[in-house]
N, C-alpha and C positions, 0 to 999 in steps of 0.2 A: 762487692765491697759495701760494708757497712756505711747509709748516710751517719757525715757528722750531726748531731746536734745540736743547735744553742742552748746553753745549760739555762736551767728555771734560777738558778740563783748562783752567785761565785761561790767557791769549796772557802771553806775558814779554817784553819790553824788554830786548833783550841788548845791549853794549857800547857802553852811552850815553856818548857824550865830551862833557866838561864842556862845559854852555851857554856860546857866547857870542852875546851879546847883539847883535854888531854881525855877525854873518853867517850864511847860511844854514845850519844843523844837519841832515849826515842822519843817518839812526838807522834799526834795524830791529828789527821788532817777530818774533815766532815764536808761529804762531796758535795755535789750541788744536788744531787737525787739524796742527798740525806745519810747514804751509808760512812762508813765510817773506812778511813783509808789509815792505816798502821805504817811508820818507819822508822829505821835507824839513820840518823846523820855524823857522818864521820867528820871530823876535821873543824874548822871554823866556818862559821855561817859565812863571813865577811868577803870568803874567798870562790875561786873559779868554782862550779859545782859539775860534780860529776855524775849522772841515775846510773846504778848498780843492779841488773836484772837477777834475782839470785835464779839457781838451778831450780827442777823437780823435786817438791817432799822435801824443801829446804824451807827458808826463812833470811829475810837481809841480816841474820847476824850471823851470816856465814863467813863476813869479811875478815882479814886478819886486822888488828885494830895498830895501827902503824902511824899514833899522833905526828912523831919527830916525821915520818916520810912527808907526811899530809903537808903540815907546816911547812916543807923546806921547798915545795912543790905549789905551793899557794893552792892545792885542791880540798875542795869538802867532797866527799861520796855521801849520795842521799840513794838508801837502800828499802825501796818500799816492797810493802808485801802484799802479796797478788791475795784476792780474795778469797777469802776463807783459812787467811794465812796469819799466825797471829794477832795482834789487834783488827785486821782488816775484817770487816762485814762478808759474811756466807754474800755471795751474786752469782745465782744458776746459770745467768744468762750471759757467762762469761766467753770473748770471746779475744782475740790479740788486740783488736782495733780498739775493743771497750777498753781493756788495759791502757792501750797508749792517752787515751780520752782523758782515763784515771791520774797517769801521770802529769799532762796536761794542766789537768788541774790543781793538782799536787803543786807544781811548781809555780803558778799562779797564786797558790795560796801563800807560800813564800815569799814571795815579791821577787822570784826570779826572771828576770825579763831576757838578760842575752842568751844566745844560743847555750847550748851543755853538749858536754860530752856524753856518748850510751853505752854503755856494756852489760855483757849479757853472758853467764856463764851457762852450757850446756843448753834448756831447753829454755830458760832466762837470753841466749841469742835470736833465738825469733820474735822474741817479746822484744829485745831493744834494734829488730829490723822493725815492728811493726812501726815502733814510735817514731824511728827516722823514715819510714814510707810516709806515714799519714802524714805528721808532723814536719814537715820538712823544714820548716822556717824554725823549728825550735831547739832540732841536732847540726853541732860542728861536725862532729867526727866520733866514730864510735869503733869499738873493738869488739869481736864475737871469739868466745873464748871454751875452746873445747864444744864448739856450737853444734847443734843437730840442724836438722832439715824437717821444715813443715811436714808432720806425716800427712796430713789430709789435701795436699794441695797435686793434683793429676801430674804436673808435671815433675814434680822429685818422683812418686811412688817408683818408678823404675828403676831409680837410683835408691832405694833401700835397701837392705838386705832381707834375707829372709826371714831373719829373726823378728826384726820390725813391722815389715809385711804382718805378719801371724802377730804381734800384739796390737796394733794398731786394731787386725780382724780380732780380735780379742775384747777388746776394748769396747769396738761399736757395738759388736754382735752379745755379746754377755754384759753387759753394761751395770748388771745386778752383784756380778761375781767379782768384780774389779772393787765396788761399792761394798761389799762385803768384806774382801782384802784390806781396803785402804783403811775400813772401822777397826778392824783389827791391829793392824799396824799402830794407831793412834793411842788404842789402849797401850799397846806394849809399850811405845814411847815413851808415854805418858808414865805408866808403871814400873818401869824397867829399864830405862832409858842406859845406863851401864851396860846392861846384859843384852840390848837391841844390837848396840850399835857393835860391839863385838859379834853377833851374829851376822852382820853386813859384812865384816871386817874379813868374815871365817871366809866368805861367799863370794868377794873376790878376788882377779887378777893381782898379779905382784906390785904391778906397779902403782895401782890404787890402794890398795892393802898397805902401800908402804908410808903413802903420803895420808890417809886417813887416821891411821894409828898414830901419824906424828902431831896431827893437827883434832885427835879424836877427841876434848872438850868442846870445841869450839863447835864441830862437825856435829855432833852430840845435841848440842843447846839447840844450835839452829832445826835441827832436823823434829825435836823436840815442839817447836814454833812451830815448822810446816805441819805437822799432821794435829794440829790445835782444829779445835769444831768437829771432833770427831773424822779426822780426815775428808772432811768435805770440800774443802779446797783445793786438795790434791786431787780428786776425783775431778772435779768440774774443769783445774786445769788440764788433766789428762783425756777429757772430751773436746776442750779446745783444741789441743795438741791436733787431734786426729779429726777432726773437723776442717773443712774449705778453709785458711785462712784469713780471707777478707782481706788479704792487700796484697801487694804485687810488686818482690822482691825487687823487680827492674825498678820500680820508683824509689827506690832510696837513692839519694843523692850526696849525702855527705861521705866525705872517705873513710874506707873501713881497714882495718885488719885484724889479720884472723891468726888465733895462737891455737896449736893443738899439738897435743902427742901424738910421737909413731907409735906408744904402746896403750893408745888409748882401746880401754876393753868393753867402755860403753858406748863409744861412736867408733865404728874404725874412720880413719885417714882421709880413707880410697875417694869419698866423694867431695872431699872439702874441696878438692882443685873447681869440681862443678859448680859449689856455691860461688867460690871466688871469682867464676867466669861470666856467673849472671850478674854480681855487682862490681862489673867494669872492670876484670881482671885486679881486683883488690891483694894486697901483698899477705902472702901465708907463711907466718914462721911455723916451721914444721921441729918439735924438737925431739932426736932422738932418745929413747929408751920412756919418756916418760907420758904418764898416764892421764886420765880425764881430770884430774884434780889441780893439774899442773899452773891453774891461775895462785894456788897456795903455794908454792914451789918458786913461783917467779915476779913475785906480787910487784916487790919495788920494779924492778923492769918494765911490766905491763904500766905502772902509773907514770916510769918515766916517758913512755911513749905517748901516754895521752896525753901527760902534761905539753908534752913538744907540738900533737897533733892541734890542741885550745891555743 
């Protein structure tokens, strides 16, 4: 595990435009090493705050923008983005722990002092297990949502499949060819952002095919954001991915629960029960027929629960 640090200087909050309450706010944060951290904040400052991990090759403006839910829930979601990820600074030396460091100070720069709630869609759930491992004093309770499993950590690898096995080995082993991919992708995004994201569309499973094409602006913009800096953020998160972790799922301590589909075509099921069982036998809503997207599918639900768990 990564030592912590004491930062050389507090993160600042520069050029905050006045909240409004009824649409998405981004803002940029300026770390204590200097780089620059990127987010969107949903909801009112004033209120409970929630960190939003977005997925892989996304961006925090993946969230459905649901002011009246926010409001009626007293929650803000504060959706930052991982390095190299729209406004956020290219950091080679990304790693889960570094991220949670980031948020850290994210919230500092805020003036958020009480605990928050974490969530983390897809490969965004091990990023919001990292922050409730390190951090423990600074997460209530958090939810992993359509979540994957550390590729790089010895003890899941047996519990992957074989699909993931071979990209993972793909990954470390061809590291040039991934890096080549991701610049490409970036262009098209960037160029063709209509004509990508229907190609995604073509490529998968029903059940994600169904909910992407319903939510496909949104999907679109954000995905638009992740592959910003010529997909270099995507890359370096997907060397974190398959890299040692640095912390140690047993240490998280706040309660969790876990939301996934039975027809998820990007994570199967099979092994959620094992995550749920290294953290304290944490509660799995399991819901039939639907797919990895399914936090867009079930949004007020999942907020009502966090709201319940803060």
């Amino acid at each position: 595990m990564l030592p912590k640090k004491p930062p050389a200087a507090p993160a600042v909050l520069s050029a905050m435009p006045v909240p409004d309450p009824g649409s998405p706010t981004p803002l940029t944060i300026r770390l204590p090493d200097g780089r620059t951290l990127g987010l969107t904040r949903y909801g009112h400052p004033a209120h409970r705050a929630v960190v939003f991990h977005h997925g892989f090759g996304s961006s925090g403006l993946e969230l459905p923008n649901d002011a009246v839910l926010l409001a009626r829930l007293q929650l803000q979601l504060l959706a930052p983005d991982r390095p190299g990820v729209g406004q956020s600074s290219v950091y080679r030396r990304l790693t889960f722990p570094s991220f949670a460091d980031d948020v850290v100070a994210m919230l500092d720069a805020l003036a958020i002092r009480e605990r928050v709630g974490v969530m983390g869609w897809s490969v965004g759930g091990v990023h919001a297990l990292a922050l409730a491992a390190r951090h423990p004093a600074r997460v209530a309770a958090g939810q992993l949502l359509s979540t994957c499993l550390p590729l790089g950590e010895r003890a899941a690898h047996r519990h992957l499949s074989w699909v993931w096995k071979f990209l993972r080995w793909g990954q470390i082993g061809f590291p040039w060819l991934n890096r080549t991919t991701f610049l490409w992708l970036s262009q098209q995004w960037a160029r063709h952002p209509d004509r990508t994201i229907a190609w995604f569309i073509r490529g998968m499973r029903p059940a994600e095919a169904c909910t992407t094409a319903r939510f496909r602006a949104l999907l679109r913009d954000a995905a638009v954001q992740g592959f910003a800096h010529a997909g270099r953020g995507v890359f370096d998160d997907a060397q974190a991915w398959c890299r040692p972790p640095g912390f140690r799922i047993e240490d998280v301590r706040a309660p969790m629960r876990l939301w996934h589909g039975a027809a998820d075509g990007v994570w199967a099921p099979g092994n959620i029960p094992y995550l749920a069982g290294r953290l304290g036998g944490a509660p799995v809503r399991l819901l039939p027929g639907q797919g990895h997207m399914l936090y867009l599918e079930n949004w007020a639900a999942i907020m009502e629960e966090m709201a319940g768990l803060l």
